[in-house]
C-alpha positions as a Markdown table, in Angstrom:
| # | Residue | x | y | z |
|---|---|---|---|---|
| 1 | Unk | 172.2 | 52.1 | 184.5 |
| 2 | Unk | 174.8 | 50.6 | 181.7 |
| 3 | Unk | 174.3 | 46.7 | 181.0 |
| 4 | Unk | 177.5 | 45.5 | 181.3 |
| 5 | Unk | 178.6 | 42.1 | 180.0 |
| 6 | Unk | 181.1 | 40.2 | 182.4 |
| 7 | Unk | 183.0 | 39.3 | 179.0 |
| 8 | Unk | 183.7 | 43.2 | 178.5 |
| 9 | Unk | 185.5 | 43.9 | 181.4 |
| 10 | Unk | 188.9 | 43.6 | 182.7 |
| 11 | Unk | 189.3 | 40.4 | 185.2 |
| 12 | Unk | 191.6 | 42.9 | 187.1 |
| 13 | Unk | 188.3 | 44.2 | 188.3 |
| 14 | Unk | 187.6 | 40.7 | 190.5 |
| 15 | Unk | 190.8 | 40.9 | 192.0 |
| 16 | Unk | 190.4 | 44.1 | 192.6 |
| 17 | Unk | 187.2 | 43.6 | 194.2 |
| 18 | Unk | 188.6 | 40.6 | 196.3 |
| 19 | Unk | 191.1 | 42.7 | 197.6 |
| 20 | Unk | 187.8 | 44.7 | 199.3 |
| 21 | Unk | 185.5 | 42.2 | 200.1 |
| 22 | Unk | 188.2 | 40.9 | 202.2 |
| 23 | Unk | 189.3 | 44.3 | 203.6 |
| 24 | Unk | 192.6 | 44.3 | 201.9 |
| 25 | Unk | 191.8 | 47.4 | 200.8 |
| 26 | Unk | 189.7 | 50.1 | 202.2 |
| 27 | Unk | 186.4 | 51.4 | 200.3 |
| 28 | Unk | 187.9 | 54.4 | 199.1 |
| 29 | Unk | 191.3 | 52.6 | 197.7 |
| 30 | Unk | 188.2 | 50.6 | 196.2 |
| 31 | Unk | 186.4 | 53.7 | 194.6 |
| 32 | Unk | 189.9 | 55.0 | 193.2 |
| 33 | Unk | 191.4 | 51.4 | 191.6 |
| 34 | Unk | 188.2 | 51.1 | 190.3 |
| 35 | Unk | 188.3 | 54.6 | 188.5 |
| 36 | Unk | 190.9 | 53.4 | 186.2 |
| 37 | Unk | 188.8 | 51.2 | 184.5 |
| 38 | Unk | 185.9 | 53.5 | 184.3 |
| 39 | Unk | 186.6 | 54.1 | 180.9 |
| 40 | Unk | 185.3 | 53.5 | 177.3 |
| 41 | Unk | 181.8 | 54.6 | 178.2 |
| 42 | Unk | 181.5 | 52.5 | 181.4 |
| 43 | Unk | 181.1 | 54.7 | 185.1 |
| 44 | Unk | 182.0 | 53.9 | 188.6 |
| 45 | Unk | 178.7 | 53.2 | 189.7 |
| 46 | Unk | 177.7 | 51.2 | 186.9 |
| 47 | Unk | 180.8 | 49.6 | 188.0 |
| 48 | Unk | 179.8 | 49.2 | 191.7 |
| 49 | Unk | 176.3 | 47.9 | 190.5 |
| 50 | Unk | 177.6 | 44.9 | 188.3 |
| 51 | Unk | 180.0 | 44.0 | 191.2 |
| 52 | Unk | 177.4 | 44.0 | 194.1 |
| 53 | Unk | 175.1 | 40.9 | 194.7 |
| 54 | Unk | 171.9 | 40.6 | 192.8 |
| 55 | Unk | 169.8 | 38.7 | 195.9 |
| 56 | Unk | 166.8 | 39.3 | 193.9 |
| 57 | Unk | 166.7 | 37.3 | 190.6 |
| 58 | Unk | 169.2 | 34.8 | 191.8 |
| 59 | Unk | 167.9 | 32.2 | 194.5 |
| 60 | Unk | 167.2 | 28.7 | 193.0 |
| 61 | Unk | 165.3 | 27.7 | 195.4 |
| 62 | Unk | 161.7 | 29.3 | 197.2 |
| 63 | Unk | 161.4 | 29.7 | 200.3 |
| 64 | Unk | 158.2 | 28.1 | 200.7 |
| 65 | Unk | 159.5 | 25.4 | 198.6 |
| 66 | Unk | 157.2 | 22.8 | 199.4 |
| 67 | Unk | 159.7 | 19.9 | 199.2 |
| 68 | Unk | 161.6 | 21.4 | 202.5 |
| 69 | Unk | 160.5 | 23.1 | 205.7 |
| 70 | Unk | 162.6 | 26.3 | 206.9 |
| 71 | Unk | 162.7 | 27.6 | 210.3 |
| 72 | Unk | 164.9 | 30.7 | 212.3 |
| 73 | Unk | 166.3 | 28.6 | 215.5 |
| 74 | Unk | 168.8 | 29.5 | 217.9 |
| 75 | Unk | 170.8 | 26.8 | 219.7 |
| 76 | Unk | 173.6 | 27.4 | 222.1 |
| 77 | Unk | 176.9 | 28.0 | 221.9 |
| 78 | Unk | 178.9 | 28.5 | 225.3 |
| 79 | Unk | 182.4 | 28.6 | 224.1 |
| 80 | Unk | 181.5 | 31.0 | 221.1 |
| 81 | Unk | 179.0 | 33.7 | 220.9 |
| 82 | Unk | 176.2 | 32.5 | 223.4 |
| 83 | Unk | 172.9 | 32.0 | 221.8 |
| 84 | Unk | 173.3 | 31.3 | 217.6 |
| 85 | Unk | 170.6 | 31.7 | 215.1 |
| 86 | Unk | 170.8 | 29.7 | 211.9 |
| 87 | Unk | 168.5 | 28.6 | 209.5 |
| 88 | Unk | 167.2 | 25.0 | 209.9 |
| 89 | Unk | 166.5 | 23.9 | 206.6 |
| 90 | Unk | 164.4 | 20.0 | 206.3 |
| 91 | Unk | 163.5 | 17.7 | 204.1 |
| 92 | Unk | 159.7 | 17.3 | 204.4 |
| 93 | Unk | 159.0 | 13.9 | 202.4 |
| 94 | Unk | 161.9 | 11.4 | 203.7 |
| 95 | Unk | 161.0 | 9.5 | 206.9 |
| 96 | Unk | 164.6 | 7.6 | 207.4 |
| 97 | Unk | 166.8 | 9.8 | 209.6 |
| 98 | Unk | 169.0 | 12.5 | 207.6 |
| 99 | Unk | 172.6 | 13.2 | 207.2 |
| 100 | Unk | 173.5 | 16.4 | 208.4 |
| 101 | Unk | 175.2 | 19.6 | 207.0 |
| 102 | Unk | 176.6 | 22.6 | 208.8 |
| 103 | Unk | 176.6 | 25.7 | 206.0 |
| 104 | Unk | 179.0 | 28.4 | 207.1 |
| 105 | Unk | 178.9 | 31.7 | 205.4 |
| 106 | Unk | 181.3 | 34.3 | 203.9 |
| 107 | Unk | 182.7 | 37.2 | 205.9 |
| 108 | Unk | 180.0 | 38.8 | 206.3 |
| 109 | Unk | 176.9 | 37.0 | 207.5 |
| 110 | Unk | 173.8 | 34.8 | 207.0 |
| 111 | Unk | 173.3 | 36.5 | 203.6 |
| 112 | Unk | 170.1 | 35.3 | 201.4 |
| 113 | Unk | 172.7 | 33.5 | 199.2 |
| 114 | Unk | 174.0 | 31.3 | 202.0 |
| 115 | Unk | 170.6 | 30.4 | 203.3 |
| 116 | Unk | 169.4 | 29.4 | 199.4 |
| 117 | Unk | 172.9 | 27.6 | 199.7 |
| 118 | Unk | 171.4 | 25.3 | 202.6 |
| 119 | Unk | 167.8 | 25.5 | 200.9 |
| 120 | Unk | 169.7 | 23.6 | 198.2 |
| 121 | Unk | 171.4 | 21.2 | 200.4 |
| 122 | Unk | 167.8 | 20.1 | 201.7 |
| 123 | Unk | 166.8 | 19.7 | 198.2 |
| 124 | Unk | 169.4 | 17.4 | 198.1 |
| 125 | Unk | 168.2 | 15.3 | 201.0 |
| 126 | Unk | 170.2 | 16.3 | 204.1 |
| 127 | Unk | 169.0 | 17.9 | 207.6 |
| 128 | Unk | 170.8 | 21.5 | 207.3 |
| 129 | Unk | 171.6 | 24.4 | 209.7 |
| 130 | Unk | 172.9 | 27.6 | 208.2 |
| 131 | Unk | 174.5 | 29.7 | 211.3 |
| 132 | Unk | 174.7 | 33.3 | 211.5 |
| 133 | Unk | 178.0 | 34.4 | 213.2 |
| 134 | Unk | 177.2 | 38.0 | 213.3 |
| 135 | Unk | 174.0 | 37.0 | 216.0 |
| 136 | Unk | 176.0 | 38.4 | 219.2 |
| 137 | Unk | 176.1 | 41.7 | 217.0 |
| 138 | Unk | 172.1 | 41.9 | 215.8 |
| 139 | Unk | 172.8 | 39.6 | 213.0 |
| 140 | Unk | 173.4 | 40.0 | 209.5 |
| 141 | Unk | 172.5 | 43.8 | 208.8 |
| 142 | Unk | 171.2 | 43.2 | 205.3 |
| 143 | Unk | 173.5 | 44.3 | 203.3 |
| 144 | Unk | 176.9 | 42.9 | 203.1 |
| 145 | Unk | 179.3 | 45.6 | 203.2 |
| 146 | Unk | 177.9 | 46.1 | 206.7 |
| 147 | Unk | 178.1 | 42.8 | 207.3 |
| 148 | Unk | 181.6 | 42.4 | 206.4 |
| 149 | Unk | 182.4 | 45.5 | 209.0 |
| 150 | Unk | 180.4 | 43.9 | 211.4 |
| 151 | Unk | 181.8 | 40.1 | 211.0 |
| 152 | Unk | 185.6 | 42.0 | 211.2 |
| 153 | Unk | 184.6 | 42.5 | 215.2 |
| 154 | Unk | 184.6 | 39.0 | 216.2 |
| 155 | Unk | 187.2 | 37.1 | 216.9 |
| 156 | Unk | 187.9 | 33.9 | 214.6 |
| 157 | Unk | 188.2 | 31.3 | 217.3 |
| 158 | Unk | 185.2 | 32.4 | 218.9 |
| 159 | Unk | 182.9 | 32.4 | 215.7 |
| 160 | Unk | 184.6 | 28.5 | 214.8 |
| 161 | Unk | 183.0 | 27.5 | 218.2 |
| 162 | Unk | 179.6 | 28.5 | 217.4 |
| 163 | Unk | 180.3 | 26.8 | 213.9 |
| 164 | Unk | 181.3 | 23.8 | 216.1 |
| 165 | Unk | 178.4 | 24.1 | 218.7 |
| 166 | Unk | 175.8 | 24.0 | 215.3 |
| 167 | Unk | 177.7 | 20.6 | 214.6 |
| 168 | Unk | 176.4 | 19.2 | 217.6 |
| 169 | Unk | 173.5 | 20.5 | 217.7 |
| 170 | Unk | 172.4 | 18.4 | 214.0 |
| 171 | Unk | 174.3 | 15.1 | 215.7 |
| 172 | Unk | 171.7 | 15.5 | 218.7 |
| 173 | Unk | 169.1 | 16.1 | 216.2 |
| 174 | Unk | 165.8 | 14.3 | 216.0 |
| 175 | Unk | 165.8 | 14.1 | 212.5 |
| 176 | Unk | 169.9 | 13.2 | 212.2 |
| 177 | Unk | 171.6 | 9.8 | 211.7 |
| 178 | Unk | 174.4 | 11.4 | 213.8 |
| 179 | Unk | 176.9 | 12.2 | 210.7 |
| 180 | Unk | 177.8 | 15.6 | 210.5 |
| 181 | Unk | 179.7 | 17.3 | 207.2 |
| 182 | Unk | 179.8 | 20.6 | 206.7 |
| 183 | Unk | 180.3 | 22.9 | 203.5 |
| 184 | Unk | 181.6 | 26.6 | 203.3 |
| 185 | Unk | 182.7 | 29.5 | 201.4 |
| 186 | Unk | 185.3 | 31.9 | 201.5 |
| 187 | Unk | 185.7 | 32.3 | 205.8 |
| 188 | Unk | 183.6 | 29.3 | 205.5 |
| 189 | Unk | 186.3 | 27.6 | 203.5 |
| 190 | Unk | 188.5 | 28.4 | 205.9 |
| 191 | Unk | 186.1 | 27.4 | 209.0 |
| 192 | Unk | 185.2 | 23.9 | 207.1 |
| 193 | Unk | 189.1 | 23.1 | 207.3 |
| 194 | Unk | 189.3 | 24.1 | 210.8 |
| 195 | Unk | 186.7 | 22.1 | 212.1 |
| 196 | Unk | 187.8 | 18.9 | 210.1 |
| 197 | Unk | 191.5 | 19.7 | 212.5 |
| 198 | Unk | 189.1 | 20.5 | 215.5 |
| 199 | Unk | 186.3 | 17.8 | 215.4 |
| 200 | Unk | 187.7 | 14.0 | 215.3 |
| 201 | Unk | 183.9 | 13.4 | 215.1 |
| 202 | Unk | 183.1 | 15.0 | 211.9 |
| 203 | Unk | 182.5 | 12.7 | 208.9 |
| 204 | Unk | 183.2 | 15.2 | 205.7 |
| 205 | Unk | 184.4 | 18.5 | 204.5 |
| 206 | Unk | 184.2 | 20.4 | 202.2 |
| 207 | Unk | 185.6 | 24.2 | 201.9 |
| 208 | Unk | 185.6 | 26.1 | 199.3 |
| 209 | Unk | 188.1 | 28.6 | 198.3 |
| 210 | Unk | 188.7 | 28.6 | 202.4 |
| 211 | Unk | 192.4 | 29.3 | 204.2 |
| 212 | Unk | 194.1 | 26.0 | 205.1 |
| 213 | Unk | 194.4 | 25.0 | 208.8 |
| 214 | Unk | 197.3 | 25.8 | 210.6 |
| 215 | Unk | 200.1 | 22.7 | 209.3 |
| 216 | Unk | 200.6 | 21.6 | 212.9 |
| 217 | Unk | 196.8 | 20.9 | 213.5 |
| 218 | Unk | 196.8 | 18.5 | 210.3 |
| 219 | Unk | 197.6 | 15.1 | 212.3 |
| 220 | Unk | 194.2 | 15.8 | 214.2 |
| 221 | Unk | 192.4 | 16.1 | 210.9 |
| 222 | Unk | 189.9 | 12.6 | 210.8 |
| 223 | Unk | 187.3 | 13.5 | 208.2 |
| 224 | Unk | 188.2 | 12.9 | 204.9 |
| 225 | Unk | 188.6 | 16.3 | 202.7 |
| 226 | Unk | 186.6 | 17.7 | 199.5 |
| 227 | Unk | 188.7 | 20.9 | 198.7 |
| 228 | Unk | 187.5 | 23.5 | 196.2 |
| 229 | Unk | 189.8 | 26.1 | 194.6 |
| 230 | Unk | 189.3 | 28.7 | 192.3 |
| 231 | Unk | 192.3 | 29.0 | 189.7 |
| 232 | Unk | 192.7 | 32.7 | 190.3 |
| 233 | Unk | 192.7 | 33.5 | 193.8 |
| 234 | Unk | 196.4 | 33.7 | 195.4 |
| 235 | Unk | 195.5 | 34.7 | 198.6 |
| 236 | Unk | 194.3 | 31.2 | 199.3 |
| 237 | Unk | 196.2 | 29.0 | 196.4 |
| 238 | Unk | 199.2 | 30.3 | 197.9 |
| 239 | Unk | 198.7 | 27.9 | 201.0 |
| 240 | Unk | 198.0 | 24.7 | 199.1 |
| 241 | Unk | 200.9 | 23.5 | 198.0 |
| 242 | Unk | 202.3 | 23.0 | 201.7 |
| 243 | Unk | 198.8 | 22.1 | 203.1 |
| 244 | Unk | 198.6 | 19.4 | 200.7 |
| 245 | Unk | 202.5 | 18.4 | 201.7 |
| 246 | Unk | 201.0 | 17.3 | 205.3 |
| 247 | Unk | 198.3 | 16.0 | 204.2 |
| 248 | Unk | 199.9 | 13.6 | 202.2 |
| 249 | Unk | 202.3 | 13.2 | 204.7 |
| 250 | Unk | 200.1 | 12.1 | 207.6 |
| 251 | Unk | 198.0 | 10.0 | 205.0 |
| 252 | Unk | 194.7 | 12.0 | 205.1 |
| 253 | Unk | 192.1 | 11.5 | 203.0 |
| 254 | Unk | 190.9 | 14.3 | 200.6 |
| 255 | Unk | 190.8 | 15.2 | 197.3 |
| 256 | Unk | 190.9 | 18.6 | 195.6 |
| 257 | Unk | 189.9 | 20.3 | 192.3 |
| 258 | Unk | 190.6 | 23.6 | 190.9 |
| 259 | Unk | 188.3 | 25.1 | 188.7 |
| 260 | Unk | 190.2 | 26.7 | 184.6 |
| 261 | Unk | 189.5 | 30.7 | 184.7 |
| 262 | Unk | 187.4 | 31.0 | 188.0 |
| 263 | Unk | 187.9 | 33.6 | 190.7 |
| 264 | Unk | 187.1 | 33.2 | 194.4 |
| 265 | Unk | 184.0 | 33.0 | 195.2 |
| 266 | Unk | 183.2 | 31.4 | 191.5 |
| 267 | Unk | 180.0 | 29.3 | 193.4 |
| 268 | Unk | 178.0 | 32.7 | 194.9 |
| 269 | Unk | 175.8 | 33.5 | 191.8 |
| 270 | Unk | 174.3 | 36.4 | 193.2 |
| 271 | Unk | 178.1 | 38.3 | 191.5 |
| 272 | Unk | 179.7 | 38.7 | 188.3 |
| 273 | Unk | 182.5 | 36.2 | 189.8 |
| 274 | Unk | 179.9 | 33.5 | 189.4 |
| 275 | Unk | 181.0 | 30.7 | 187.2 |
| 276 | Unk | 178.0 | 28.6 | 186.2 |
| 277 | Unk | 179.4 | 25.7 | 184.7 |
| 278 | Unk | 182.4 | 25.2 | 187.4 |
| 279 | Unk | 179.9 | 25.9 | 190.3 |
| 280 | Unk | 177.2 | 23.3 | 189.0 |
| 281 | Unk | 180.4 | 21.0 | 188.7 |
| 282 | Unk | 181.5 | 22.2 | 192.4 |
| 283 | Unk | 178.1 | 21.3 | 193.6 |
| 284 | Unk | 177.3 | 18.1 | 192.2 |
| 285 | Unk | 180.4 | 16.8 | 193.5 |
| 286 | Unk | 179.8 | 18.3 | 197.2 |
| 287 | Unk | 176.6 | 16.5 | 196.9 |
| 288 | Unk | 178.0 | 12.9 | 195.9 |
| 289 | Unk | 180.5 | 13.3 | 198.5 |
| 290 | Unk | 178.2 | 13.8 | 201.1 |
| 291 | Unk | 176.1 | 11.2 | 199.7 |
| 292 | Unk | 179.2 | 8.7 | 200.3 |
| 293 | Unk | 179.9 | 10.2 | 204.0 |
| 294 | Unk | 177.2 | 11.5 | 205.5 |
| 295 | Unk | 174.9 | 8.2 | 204.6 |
């Protein structure tokens, strides 16, 4: 397979791609934009392979990482899916009781990039549960271009109550001070913002490169905001200019930062989209805010 360089390729490609992992665009329009920059040596499937997630040489942190203690739970969810799995992710060497983080996944499941995602936040000291939306349909399928097709069958609404359900479940939690934040990506962005209008108990959020809530539910928002943008990504940048209007208007806390030459989905490094100086910087400031919020 050709070694390709992220430097030697056309960003059109990412948008490109964006357009499908977000099923813009079907898998053949896919195949046949991304023919027209086969060229110069470089193929469609070396193409394909540089564009799909790399789960293998990627996670930052083990699973048997002996700092934290990982467990598959379910917990229930009665106005979503029924019965949710998620991983539990804990901090093994703090006594005190934790902060607590909901992770929400992309559009297409409880991929082994989400759950290194809550690994991490354990690392980091908080009591984490990583649900799996696509549980009423088997669960993530193990790759994600079934678990995007999969994830497409469940209705939004219904999938932000089992995202709210896990929220309650880490308040009720033996190991939780009762402070719930919760961090996502991509439909998780858009989740994060939906449960800070839904929840008037939820003490952070913090979505990244997520769909704004609806401007009417605004007023209801409590918790104050962290929001994450990639600079290149109009399907979502197009919404904050009157998102941030409201906010403003009805005096809600938040702050946002958008990230010079990133593309959505700039903090998954398991893709070429992966940016690692803006997604360390993305991190480290989830991390403090939480810190401040969740304490």
């Amino acid at each position: 397979m050709q070694n390709i360089k992220k430097e030697d390729i056309n960003e059109e490609i990412f948008i490109i791609y964006n357009d499908y992992a977000h099923n813009r665009i079907s898998r053949r329009a896919f195949m046949q934009k991304l023919s027209l920059y086969a060229v110069g040596g470089l193929t469609v499937p070396a193409l394909l392979s540089f564009l799909s997630p790399d789960y293998q040489s990627t996670l930052q942190v083990a699973k048997d990482d002996p700092d934290i203690q990982t467990d598959y739970i379910t917990y229930s969810s009665p106005k979503g899916g029924g019965e949710i799995k998620g991983l539990l992710a804990v901090p093994v060497k703090i006594t005190k009781k934790l902060g607590a983080v909901v992770v929400v996944h992309e559009n297409r499941g409880l991929n082994p990039y989400i759950e290194d995602v809550a690994r991490r936040a354990a690392k980091a000291g908080f009591l984490v549960l990583a649900p799996d939306a696509l549980t009423p349909l088997g669960g993530y399928p193990g790759n994600d271009d079934d678990g995007r097709e999969l994830q497409a069958k469940r209705e939004g609404d219904s999938m932000l109550e089992d995202f709210i359900a896990a929220a309650n479940y880490l308040s009720r939690h033996e190991r939780s001070n009762g402070k719930v934040g919760v961090v996502g990506f991509c439909f998780g962005g858009w989740i994060s913002n939906m449960m800070a209008a839904r929840m008037p108990n939820l003490k952070a959020a913090v979505p990244f490169y997520g769909r704004q809530a609806p401007l009417e539910e605004v007023p209801n928002i409590k918790a104050p905001l962290l929001l994450q943008f990639a600079e290149q990504d109009e399907g979502v940048n197009k919404g904050w200019p009157a998102y941030e209007k409201t906010l403003k208007a009805n005096n809600k806390k938040y702050t946002a930062h958008s990230y010079p030459g990133t593309h959505h989905g700039f903090h998954n490094d398991s893709t070429p989209r992966f940016d690692p100086q803006a997604a360390q910087l993305a991190w480290d400031r989830t991390i403090e805010f939480f810190n401040i919020h969740l304490a």
